[in-house]
Kinemage of the C-alpha trace (Angstrom):
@kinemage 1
@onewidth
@group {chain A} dominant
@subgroup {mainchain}
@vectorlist {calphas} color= white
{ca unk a 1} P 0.000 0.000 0.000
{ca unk a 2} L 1.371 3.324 -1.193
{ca unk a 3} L 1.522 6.729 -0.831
{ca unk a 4} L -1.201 7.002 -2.560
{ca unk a 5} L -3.992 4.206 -0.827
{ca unk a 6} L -3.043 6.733 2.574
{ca unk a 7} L -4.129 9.950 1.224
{ca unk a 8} L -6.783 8.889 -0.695
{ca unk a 9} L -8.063 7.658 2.710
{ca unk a 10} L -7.100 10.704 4.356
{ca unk a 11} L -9.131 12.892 1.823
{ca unk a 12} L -12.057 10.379 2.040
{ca unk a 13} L -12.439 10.306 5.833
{ca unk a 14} L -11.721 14.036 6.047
{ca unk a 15} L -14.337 14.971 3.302
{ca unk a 16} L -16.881 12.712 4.917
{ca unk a 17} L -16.288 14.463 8.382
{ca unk a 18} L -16.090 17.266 7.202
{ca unk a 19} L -19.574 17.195 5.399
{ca unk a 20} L -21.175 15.354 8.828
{ca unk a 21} L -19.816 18.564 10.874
{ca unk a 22} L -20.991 21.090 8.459
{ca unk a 23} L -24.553 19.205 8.629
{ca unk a 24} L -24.289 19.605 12.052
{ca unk a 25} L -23.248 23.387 12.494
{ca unk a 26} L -25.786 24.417 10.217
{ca unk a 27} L -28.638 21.816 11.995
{ca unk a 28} L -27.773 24.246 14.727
{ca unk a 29} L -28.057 27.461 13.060
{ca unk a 30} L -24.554 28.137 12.684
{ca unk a 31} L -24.315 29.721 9.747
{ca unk a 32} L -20.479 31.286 9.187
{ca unk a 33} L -17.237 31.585 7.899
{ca unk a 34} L -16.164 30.891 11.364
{ca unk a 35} L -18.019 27.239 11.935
{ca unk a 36} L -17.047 26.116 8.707
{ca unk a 37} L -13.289 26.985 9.272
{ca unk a 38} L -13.649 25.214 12.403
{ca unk a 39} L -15.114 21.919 10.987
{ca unk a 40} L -12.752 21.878 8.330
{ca unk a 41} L -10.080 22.457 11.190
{ca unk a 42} L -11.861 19.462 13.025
{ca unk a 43} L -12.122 17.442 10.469
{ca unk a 44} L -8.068 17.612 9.076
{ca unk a 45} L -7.045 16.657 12.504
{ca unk a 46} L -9.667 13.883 13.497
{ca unk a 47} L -9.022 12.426 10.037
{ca unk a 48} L -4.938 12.893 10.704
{ca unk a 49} L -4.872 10.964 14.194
{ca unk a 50} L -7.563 8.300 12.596
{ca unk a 51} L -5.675 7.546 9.071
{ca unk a 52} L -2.243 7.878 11.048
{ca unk a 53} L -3.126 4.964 13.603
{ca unk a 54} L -3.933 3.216 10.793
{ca unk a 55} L -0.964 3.486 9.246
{ca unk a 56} L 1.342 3.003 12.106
{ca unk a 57} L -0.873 -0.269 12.958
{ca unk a 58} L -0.679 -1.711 9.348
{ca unk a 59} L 3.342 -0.756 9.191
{ca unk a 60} L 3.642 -2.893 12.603
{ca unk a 61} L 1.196 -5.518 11.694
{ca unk a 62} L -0.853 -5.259 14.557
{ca unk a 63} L -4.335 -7.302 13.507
{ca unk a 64} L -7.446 -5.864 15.447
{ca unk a 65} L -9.133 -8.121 17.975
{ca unk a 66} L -11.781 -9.647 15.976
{ca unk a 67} L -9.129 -10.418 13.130
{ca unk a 68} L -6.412 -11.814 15.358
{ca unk a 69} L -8.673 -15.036 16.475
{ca unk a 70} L -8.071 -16.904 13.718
{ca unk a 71} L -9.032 -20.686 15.587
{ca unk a 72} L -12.367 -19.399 15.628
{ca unk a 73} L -12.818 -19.077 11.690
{ca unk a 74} L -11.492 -22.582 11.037
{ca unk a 75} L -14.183 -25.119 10.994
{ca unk a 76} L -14.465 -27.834 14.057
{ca unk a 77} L -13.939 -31.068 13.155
{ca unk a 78} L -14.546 -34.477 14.745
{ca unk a 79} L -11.488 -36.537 15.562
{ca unk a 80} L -12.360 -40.208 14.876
């Protein structure tokens, strides 16, 4: 996975946060320059810490929980 696969990600999550924030300002009648510099702001470093624990998990090879069990996705067999 390049350079590329990361900041694709990175533009993806922060475009997606980014429109869920401005959804909310505005839901809460806070309409102006000033909100939407701050969920942009928001959403650049939420979407920095998420994609970069990704990355730094991946690079180590650190599985998740529910990925790392991998006895319980072979099937059980009897044993004559």
């Amino acid at each position: 996975m390049g350079a590329g696969f990361w900041i694709s990600r990175y533009l993806l999550a922060s475009s997606i946060l980014f429109m869920i924030l401005t959804v909310v300002d505005y839901s809460k009648g806070n309409v102006s320059k000033a909100s939407l510099l701050g969920a942009l702001a928001w959403a650049l470093v939420a979407s920095a810490i998420f994609i970069g624990s990704k990355y730094w998990r991946r690079k180590k090879a650190i599985d998740c929980a529910t990925c790392s069990d991998t006895t319980a996705s072979k099937p059980k067999t009897k044993s004559s």
